[in-house]
FILO-477200 format. One record per atom (N, C-alpha, C): x, y, z. Coordinates in steps of 0.2 Angstrom, whole numbers, padded with zeros to 4 digits, always signed. Layout:
N
XYZ ...
END
This chain:
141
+0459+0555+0587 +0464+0551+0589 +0467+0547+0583 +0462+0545+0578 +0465+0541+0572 +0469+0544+0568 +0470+0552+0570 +0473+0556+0563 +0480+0555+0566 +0481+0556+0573 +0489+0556+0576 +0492+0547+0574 +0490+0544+0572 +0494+0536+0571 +0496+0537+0564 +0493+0539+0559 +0496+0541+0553 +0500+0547+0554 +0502+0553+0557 +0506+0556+0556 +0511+0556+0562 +0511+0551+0567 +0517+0547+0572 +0521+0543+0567 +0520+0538+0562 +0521+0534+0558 +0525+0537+0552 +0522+0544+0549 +0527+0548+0545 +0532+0551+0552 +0532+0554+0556 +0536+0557+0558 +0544+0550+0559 +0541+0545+0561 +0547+0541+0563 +0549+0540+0556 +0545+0537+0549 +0546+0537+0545 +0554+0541+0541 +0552+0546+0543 +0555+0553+0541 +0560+0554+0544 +0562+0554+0552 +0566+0553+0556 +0570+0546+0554 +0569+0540+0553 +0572+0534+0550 +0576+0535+0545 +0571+0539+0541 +0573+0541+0534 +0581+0545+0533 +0581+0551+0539 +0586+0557+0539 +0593+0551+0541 +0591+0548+0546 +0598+0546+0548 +0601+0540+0546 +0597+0539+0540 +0598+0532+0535 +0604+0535+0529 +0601+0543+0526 +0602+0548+0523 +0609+0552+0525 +0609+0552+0532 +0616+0556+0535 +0621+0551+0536 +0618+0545+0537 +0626+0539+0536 +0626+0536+0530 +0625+0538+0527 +0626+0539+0520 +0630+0542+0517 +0629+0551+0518 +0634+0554+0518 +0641+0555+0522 +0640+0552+0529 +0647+0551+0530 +0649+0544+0528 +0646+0542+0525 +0651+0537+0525 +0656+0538+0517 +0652+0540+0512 +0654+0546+0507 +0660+0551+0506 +0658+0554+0513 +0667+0558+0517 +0669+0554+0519 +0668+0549+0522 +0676+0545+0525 +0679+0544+0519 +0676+0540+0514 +0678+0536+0509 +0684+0539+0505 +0681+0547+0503 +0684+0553+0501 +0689+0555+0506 +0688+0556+0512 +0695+0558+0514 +0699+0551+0515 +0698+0547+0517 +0702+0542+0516 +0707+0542+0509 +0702+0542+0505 +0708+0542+0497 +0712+0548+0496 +0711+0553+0501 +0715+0561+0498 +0719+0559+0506 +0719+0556+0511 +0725+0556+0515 +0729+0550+0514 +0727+0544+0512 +0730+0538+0509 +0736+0540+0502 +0733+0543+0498 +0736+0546+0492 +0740+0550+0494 +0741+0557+0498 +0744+0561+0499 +0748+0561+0506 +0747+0558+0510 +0749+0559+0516 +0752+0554+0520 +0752+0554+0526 +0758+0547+0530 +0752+0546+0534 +0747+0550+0537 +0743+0549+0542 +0737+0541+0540 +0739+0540+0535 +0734+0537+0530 +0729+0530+0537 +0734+0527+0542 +0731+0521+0546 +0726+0524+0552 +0731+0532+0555 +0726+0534+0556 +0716+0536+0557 +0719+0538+0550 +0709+0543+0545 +0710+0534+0543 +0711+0529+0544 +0706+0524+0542 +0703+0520+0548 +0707+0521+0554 +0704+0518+0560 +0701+0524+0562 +0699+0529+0561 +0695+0534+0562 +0686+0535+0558 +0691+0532+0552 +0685+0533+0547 +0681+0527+0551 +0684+0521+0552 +0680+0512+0555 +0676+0514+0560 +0678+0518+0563 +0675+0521+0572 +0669+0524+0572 +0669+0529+0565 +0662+0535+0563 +0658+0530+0560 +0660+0526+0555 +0654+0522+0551 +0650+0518+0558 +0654+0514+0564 +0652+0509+0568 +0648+0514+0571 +0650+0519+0575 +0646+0523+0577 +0638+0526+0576 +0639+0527+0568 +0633+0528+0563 +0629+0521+0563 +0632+0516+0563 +0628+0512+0561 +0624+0510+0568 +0626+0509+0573 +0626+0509+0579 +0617+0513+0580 +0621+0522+0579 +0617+0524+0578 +0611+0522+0579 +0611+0520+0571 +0604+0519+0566 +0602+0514+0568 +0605+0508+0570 +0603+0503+0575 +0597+0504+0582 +0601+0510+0584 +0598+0512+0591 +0591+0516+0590 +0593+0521+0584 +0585+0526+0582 +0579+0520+0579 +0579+0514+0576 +0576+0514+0572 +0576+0506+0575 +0572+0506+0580 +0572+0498+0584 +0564+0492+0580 +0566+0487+0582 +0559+0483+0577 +0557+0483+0581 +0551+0487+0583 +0546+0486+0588 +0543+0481+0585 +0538+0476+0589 +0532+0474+0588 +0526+0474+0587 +0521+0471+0584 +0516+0476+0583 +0510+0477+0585 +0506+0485+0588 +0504+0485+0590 +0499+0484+0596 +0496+0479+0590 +0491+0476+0590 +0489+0467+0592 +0483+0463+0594 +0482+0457+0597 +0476+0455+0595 +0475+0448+0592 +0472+0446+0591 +0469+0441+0592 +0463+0441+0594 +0458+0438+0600 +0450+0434+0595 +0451+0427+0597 +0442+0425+0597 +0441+0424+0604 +0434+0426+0603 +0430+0427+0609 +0421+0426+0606 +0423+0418+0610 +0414+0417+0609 +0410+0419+0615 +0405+0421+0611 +0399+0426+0617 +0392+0423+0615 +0387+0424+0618 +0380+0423+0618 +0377+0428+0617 +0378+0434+0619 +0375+0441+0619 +0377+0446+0614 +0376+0450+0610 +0379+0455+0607 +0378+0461+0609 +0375+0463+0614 +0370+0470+0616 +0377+0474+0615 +0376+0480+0614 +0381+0486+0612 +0388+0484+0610 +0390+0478+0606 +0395+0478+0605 +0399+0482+0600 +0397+0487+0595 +0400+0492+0593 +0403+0497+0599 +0397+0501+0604 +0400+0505+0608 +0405+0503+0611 +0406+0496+0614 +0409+0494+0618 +0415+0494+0617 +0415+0491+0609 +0421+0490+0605 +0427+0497+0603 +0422+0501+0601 +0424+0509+0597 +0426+0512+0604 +0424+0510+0610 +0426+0516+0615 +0433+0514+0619 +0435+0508+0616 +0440+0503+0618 +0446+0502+0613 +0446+0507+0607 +0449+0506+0601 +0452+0497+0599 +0445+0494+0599 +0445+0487+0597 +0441+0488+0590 +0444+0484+0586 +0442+0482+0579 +0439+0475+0578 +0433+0476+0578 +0428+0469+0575 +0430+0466+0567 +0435+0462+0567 +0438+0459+0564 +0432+0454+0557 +0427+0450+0563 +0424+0447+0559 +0420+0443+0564 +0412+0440+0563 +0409+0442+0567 +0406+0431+0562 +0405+0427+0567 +0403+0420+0565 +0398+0417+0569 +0392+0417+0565 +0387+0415+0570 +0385+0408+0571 +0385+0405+0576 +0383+0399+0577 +0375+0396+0580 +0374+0391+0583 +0369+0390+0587 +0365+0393+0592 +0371+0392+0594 +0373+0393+0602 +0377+0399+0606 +0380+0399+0600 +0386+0407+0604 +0387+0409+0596 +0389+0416+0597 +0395+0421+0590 +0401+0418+0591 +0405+0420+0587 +0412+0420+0588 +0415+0426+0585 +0418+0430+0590 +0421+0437+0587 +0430+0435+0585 +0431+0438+0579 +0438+0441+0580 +0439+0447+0581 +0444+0449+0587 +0446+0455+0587 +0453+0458+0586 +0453+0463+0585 +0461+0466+0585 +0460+0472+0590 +0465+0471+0596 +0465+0476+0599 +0472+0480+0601 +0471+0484+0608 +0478+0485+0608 +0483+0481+0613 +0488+0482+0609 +0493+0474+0611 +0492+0476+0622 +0493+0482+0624 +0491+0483+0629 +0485+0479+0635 +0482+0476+0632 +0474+0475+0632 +0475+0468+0637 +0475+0465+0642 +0476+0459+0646 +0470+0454+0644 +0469+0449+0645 +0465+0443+0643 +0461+0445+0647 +0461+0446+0656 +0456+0447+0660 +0455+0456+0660 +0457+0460+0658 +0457+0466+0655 +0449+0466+0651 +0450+0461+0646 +0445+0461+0640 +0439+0456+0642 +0440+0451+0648 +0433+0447+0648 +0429+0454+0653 +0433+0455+0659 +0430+0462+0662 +0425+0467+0657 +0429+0470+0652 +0425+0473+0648 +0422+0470+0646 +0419+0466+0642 +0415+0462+0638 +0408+0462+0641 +0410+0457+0650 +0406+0456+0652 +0401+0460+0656 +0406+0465+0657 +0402+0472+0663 +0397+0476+0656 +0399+0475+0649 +0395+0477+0646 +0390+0474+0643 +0387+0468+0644 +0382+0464+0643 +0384+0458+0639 +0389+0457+0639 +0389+0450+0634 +0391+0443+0640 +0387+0437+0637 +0389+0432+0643 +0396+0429+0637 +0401+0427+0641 +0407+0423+0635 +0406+0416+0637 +0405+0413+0632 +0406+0406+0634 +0412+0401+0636 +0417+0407+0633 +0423+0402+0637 +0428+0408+0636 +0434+0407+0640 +0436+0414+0641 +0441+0416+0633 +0441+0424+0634 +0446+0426+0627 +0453+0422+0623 +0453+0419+0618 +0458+0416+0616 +0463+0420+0612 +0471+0421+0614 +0473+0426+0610 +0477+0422+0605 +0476+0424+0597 +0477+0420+0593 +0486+0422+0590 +0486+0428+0587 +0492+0433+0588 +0495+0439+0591 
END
């Protein structure tokens, strides 16, 4: 499952890339036929409000293919007393043990998980797999 996130990431990449690349070159022919029908022609106000139309278009476009998603990931401490299986727990849930801070009395995990992932979502897990929490998950970012 890790190999599809690196070649999702090129694909869009790529796809971003193309239609970055093709409003490029229209905007290169408009520019060009604009100057060959403004120089030689009467149409000239025409191919320029058409030429405005294509670039908004393109831009528009590239606006709508290439959206800023957020990212997609969350970031949680969660103090626990227990640690029993917490790799399995964590790896079967595509969570990342960020960094692990030992105390007296309780740990303190960061995690990165998926943005998907609810606050009671993650105490459920946690606790049906052996960890007691001392207070419930904080989501940090």
């Amino acid at each position: 499952m890790e190999h599809s996130k690196p070649s999702l990431h090129r694909a869009r990449r790529w796809r971003r890339d193309t239609v970055e690349l093709a409003a490029a070159f229209l905007s290169v022919t408009a520019a060009d036929l604009i100057a060959k029908v403004v120089l030689h022609g009467s149409d000239g106000p025409v191919v320029l409000v058409s030429s405005a139309v294509a670039l908004l278009a393109a831009a528009l476009l590239h606006a709508w293919w290439s959206p800023h998603a957020p990212p997609p990931t969350t970031l949680w401490r969660v103090r626990t007393t227990a640690l029993a299986h917490t790799h399995t727990t964590l790896a079967d849930h595509r969570i990342t043990l960020l960094s692990l801070h030992p105390h007296p009395t309780t740990d303190e995990l960061f995690l990165r998980t998926p943005r998907s992932l609810t606050p009671a979502a993650l105490t459920t897990l946690l606790t049906t797999s052996g960890h007691t929490l001392a207070d419930a998950p904080t989501r940090i970012a």
